[in-house]
Every structure is written in structure tokens, then in C-alpha cells.
C-alpha positions in Angstrom: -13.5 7.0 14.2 -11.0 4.6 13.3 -12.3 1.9 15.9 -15.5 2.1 14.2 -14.1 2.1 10.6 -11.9 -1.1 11.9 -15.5 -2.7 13.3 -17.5 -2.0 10.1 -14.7 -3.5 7.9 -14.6 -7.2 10.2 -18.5 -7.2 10.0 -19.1 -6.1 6.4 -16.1 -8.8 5.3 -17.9 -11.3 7.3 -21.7 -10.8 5.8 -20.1 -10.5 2.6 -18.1 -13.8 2.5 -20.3 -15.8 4.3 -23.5 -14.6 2.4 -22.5 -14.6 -0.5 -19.3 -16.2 -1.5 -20.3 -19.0 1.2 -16.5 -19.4 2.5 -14.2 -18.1 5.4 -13.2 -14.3 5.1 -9.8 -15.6 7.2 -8.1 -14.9 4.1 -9.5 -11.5 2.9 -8.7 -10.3 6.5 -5.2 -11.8 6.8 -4.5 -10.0 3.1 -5.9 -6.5 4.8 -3.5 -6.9 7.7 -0.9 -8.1 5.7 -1.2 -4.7 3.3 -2.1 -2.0 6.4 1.5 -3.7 8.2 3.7 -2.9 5.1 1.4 0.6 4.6 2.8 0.9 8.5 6.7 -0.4 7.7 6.5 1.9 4.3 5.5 4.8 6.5 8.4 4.6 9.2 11.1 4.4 6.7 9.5 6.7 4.2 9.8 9.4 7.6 13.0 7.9 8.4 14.5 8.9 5.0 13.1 12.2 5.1 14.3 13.4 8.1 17.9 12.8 7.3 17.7 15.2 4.8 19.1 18.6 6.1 17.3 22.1 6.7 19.1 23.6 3.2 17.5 25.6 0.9 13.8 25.1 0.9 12.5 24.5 -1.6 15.2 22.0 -2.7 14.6 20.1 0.6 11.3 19.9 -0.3 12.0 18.6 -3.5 14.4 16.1 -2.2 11.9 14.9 0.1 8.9 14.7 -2.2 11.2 12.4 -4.2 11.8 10.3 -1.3 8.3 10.1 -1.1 7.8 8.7 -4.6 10.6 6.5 -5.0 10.7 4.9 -1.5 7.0 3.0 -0.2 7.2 1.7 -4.6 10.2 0.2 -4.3 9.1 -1.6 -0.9 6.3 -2.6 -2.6 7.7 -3.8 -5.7 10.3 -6.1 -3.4 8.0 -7.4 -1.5 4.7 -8.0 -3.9 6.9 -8.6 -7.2 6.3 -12.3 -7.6 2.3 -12.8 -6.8 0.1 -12.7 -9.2 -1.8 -9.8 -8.4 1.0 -7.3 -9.0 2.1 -8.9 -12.7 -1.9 -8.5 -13.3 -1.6 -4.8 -12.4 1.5 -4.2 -14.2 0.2 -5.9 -17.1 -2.8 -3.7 -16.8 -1.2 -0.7 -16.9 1.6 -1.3 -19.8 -1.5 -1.9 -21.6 -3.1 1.6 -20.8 0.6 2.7 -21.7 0.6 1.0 -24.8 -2.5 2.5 -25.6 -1.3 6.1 -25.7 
């Protein structure tokens, strides 16, 4: 269950930080709620958005809202992650793979 899943998480951050990195997990934990809050706000208006659009044709509603659903939780994400330092590693990760091909 999710309870469970939420329990396993705490204890298996704890063990790991204070076995083996030998520091507080405080900040892994606070990063974790941090990211499962915007998954939560990303969520609402990503629902939001698509229920405005109208009952048309199907099949172009659909792909309206499977645009929303692309476009919308990445741009939230790029606001508000665009300046640490984790998303310009990623980014920088993945115009390499780009380059690559």
C-alpha cells in the first residue's frame, strides 16, 4: 500500500544515510517532499487544463489534451528547477546524448 511504500522509504533513507554516508537524511527527505508536492501542484493544473477543453471531435480532443499533458508539468518544472544545479547537469547530459546522434 501506499502507507507502507511511504514507511519503507523514511526507514530505508534513514539506514542508508546514517550507515553509510554517516550524516542526517533531513535533507534527502525534505528534497522527496519537495518533488512529490510539485508532482501534486503539476497534477492539479495539468487536470485543470484539460478539462477546459470541450467534448469536440474525439479524437482531436484527445490530441489537444495529450499535448497538454506534454507541454504543461515540463514547463512547471523548468520554472521552478531552472537554476539548481541538478537540472543544468541533466540538460547538459542529454544535449550530449543529442549531440551524439
Amino acid at each position: 500500500t501506499i502507507i507502507s511504500q511511504f514507511v519503507q522509504l523514511l526507514l530505508k533513507a534513514k539506514l542508508l544515510f546514517s550507515e553509510y554516508f554517516k550524516m542526517s537524511c533531513k535533507k534527502y527527505l525534505a528534497r522527496i517532499l519537495l518533488c512529490f508536492t510539485v508532482f501534486v501542484f503539476e497534477l492539479m493544473v495539468t487536470y485543470g487544463c484539460c478539462c477546459l477543453v470541450p467534448a469536440m471531435n474525439e479524437i482531436l480532443s484527445f490530441g489537444i489534451k495529450a499535448v497538454i499533458c506534454l507541454l504543461v508539468p515540463n514547463a512547471i518544472t523548468v520554472i521552478l528547477f531552472h537554476k539548481t544545479d541538478a537540472f543544468h547537469y541533466f540538460t547538459g547530459l542529454v544535449m550530449k546524448t543529442l549531440k551524439r546522434k
